[in-house]
C-alpha positions as CSV (number, residue, x, y, z in Angstrom):
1,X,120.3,0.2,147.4
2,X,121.9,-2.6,145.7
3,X,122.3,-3.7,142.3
4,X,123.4,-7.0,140.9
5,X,126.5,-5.1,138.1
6,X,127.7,-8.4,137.3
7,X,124.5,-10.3,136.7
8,X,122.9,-7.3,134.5
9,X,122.6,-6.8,131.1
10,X,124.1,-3.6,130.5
11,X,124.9,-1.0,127.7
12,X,128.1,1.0,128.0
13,X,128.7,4.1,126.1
14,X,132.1,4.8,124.6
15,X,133.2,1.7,125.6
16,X,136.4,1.7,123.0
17,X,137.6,5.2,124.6
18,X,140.0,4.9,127.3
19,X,137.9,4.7,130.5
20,X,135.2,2.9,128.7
21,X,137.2,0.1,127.7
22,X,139.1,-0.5,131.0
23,X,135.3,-0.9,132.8
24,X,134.4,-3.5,130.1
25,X,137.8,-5.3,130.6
26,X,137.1,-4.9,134.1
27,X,133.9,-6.9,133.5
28,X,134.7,-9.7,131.1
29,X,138.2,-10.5,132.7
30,X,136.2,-11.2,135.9
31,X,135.1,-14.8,136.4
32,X,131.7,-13.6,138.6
33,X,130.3,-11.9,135.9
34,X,127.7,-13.5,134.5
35,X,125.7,-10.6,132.7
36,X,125.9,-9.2,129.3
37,X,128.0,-5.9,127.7
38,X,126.8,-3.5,125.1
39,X,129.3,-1.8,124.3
40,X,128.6,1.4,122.1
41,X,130.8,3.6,120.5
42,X,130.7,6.1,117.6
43,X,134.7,5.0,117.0
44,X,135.8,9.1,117.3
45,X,139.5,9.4,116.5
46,X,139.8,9.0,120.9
47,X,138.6,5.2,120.3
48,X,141.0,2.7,119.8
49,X,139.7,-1.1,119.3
50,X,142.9,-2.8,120.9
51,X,142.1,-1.3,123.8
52,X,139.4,-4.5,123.9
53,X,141.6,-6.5,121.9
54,X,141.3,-10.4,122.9
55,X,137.2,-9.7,124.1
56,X,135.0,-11.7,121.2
57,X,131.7,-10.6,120.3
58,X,129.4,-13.3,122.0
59,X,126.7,-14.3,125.1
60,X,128.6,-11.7,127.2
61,X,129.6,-8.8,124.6
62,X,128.5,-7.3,122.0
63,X,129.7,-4.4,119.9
64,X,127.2,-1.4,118.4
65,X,128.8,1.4,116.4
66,X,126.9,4.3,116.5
67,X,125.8,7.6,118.4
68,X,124.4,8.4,121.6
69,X,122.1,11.1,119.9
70,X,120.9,8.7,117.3
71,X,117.8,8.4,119.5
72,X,116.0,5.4,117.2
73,X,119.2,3.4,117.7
74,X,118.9,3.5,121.3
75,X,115.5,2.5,121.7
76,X,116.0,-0.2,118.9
77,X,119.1,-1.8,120.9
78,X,117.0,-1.7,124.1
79,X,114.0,-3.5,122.2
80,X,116.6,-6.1,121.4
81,X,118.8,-6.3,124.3
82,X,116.4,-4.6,127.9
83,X,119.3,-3.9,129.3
84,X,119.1,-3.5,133.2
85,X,121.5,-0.3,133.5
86,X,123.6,2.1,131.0
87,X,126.8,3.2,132.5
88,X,127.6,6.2,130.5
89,X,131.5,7.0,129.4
90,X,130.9,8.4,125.8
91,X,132.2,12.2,125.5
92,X,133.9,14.8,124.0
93,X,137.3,15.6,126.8
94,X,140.5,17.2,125.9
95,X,139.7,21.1,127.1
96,X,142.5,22.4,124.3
97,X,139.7,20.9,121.7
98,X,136.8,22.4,123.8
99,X,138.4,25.7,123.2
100,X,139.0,25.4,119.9
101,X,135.7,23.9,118.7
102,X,133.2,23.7,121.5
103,X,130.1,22.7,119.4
104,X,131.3,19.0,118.6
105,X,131.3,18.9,123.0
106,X,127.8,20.9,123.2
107,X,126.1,18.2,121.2
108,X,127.8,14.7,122.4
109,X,128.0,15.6,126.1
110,X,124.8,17.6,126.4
111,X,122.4,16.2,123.4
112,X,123.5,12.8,123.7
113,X,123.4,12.4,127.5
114,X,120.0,14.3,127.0
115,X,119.0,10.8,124.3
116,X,120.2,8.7,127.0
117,X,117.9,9.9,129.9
118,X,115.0,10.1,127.5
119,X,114.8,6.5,126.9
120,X,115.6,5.8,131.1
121,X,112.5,7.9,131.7
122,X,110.5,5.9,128.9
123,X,112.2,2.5,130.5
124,X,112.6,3.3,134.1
125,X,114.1,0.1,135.1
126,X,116.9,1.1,133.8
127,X,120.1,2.5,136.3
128,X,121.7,5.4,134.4
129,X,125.2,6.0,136.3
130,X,126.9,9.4,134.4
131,X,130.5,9.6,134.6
132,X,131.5,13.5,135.0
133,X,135.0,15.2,135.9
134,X,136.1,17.4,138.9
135,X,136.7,19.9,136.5
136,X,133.3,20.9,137.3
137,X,133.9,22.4,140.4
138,X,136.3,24.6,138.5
139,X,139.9,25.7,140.1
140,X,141.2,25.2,143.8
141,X,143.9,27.5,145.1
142,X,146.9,26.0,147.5
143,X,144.3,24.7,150.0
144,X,141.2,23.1,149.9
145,X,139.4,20.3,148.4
146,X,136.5,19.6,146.0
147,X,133.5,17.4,148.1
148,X,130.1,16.4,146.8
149,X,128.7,19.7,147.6
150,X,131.1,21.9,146.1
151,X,129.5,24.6,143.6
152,X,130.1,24.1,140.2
153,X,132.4,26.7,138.7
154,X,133.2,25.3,134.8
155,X,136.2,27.3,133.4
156,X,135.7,25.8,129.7
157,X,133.8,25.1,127.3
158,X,134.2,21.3,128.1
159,X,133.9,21.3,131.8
160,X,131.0,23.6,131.1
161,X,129.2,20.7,128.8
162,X,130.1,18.2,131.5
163,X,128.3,20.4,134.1
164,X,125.4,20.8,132.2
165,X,125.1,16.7,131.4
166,X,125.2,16.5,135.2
167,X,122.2,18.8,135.5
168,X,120.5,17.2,133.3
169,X,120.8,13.6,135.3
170,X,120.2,15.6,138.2
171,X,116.2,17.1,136.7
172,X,115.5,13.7,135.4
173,X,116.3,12.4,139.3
174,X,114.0,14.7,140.4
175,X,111.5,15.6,138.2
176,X,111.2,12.3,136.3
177,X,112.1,10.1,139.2
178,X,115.2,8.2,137.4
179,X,117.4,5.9,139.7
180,X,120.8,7.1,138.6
181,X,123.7,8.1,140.0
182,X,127.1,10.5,139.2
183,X,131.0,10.3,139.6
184,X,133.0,12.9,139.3
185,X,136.5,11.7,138.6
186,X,140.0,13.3,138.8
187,X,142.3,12.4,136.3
188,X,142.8,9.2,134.7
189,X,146.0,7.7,133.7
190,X,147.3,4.7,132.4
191,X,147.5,2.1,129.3
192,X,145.5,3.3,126.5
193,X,145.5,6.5,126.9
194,X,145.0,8.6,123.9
195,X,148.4,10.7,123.4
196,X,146.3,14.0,123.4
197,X,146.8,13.5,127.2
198,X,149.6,15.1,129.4
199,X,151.3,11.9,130.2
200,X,150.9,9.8,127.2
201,X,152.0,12.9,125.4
202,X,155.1,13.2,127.7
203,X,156.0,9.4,127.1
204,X,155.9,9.7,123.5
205,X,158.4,12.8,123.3
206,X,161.0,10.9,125.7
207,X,160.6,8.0,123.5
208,X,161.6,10.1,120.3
209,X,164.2,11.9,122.3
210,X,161.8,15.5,122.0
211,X,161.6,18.3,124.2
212,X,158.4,18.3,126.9
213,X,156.5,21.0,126.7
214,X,154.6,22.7,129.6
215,X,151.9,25.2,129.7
216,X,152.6,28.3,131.8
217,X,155.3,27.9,134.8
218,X,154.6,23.8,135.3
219,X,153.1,24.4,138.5
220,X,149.2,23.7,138.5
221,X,148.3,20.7,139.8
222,X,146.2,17.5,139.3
223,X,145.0,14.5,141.5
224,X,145.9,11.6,139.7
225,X,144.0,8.0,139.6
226,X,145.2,4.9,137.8
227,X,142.4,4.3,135.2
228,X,141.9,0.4,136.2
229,X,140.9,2.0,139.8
230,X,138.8,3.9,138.2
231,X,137.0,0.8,136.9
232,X,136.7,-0.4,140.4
233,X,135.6,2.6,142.1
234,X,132.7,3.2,138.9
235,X,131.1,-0.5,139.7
236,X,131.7,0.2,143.9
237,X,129.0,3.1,143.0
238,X,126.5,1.3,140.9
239,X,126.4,-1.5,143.0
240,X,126.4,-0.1,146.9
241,X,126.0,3.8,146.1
242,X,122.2,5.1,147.3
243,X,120.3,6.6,143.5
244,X,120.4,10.3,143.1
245,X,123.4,11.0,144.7
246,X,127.1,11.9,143.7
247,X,130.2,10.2,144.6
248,X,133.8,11.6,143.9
249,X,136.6,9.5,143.1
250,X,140.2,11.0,143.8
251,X,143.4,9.4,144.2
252,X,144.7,11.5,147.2
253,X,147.6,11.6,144.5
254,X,148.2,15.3,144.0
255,X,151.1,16.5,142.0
256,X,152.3,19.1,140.3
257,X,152.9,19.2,136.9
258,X,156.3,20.2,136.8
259,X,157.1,17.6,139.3
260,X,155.3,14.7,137.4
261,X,157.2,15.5,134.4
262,X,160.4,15.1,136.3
263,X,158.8,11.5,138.1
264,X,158.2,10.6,134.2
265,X,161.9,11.1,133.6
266,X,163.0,9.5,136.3
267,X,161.0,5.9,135.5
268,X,161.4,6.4,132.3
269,X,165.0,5.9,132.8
270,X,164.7,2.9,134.8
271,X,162.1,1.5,132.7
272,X,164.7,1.8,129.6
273,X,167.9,1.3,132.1
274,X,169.5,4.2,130.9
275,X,169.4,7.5,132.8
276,X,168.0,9.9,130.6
277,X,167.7,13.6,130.3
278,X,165.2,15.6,128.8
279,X,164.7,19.2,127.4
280,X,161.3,20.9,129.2
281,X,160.0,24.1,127.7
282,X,157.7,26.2,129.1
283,X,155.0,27.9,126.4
284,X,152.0,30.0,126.5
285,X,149.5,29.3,128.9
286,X,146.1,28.6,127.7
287,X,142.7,29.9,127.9
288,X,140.7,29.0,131.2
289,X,143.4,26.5,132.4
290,X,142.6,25.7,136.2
291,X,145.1,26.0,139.0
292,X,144.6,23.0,140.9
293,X,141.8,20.0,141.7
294,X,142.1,18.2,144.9
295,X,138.9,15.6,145.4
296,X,137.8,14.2,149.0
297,X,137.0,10.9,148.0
298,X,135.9,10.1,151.9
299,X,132.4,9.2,150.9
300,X,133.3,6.5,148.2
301,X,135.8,5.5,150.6
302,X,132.7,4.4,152.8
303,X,131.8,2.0,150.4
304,X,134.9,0.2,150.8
305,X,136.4,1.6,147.4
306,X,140.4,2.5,147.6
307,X,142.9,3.1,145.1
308,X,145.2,-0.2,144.6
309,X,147.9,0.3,142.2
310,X,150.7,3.6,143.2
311,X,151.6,6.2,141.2
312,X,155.0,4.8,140.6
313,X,153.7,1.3,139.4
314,X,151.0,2.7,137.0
315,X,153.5,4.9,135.4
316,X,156.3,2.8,135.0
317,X,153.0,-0.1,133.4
318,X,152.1,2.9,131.3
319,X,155.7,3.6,130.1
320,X,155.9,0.2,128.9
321,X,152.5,0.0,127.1
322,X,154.0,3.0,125.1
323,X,157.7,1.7,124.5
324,X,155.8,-1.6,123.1
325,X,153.4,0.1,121.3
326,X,155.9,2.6,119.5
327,X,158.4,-0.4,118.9
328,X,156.0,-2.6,117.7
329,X,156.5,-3.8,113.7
330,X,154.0,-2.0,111.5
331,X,151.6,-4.0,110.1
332,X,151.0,-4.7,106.0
């Protein structure tokens, strides 16, 4: 099935986080989109409006602040906008958070995605497309990869609320006959990133000359994809993916923590032209923290959707945005 992304009118949730906001610049900045952006966003500490700095409110954007479980709000916007299709990005993510507080993730990622597909089953013109993580497949030993039919296994109380907004999609597919669709991403990186992350967090202790810190013995590992990809392989989906099924987007970019860390070094060094050296400690490890994710991404590969920029370039491009950022002159 096909759908027309960039002549629809569309509503994106979260669209200032960092995922959000790099499918809406992915929109705007192209010259064959002729549709219309709704872009809203609680603002959450993870939102950040530069992250659409340069974007003006007008015929092709326009910015909403609010919640996904304000359920008036949503049917108000689509009274004024009928918007074609939500592509939905807003939720809770950083698993340390999850663990410490999991009821602030139970009611965005569950109760809000559960808003969301109660106004697509009262409007069902509308294409829902849910963005999900691999962490719902839970942990991967030395071998193996996640496909679409892996089980779920969630190993905290976020990937647990993520699984459970996929099941919801998934009963409003089949019960409620929905067109929608899900991704299940492996880790985004890049510009924008809140520093909460692993990598932004990284960059921002070599920039202040601090020690990086580790969880366990460094070695679990993640498949990484550059977040403007990501963009790419979300609108691949909505526009040539078949409603009601699941498509995985990977990077075939495994590494190991304790090696990225040392890659980080490395470019950061080259970035700054100074060869640097840096202090990594190794601390506790925390609750329910997964081994390894590894993603198949063969079947989004079918719809011609591959991963352009390399690890190298994105990182060096993200050590930059956080040298500029960091050096910038504060504003009175």
């Amino acid at each position: 099935m096909s759908r027309e992304l960039f002549n629809a009118k569309i509503l994106v949730t979260g669209g200032l986080g960092f995922m959000g906001s790099a499918f809406i610049r992915y929109l705007i900045q192209n010259p064959n989109f002729t549709g219309r952006v709704i872009n809203l966003d609680v603002m959450s500490y993870a939102a950040d409006e530069k992250n659409l700095e340069g974007i003006e409110e007008g015929e092709r954007y326009r910015f909403v602040q609010g919640d996904i479980q304000d359920e008036y709000l949503l049917f108000t916007l689509f009274r004024e906008e009928q918007f074609d299709m939500i592509v939905h990005f807003a939720a809770e993510s950083h698993v340390d958070r999850s663990i410490e507080g999991p009821k602030d993730f139970l009611m965005t990622n569950v109760i809000g995605t559960s808003c969301l597909l109660e106004l697509v089953r009262r409007h069902p013109k509308i294409h829902f497309h849910h963005i999900s993580t691999d962490e719902v497949y839970g942990a991967l030993g030395h071998e193996g990869v996640f496909t679409e039919e892996s089980p779920y296994r969630p190993n905290s109380p976020y990937s647990a609320s993520k699984a459970a907004s996929d099941h919801l999609v998934r009963s409003y597919i089949m019960t409620y006959g929905i067109s929608a669709t899900i991704s299940h991403s492996s880790n985004n990186f890049g510009p924008g990133q809140h520093e909460e992350k692993l990598i932004p967090q990284m960059i921002k202790r070599l920039l202040h000359g601090e020690p990086l810190t580790l969880y366990g013995n460094g070695e679990n590992v993640r498949d990484w994809v550059f977040v403007d990809d990501h963009a790419k392989a979300v609108s691949a989906i909505i526009e040539k993916g078949n409603p009601g099924e699941v498509y995985n987007v990977g990077g075939e970019n495994e590494w190991m923590n304790r090696d990225l860390i040392h890659l980080l070094v490395e470019l950061f060094g080259e970035v700054s032209g100074n060869k640097t050296s840096a202090r990594i400690i190794y601390v506790k490890d925390r609750p329910g923290h997964d081994f390894r994710y590894a993603i198949d991404p063969s079947k989004i590969f079918s719809l011609g959707w591959r991963p352009e920029k390399t690890f190298r370039e994105g990182l060096k491009e993200t050590i930059l945005w956080w040298e500029s950022r960091l050096t910038a002159p504060v504003e009175l």
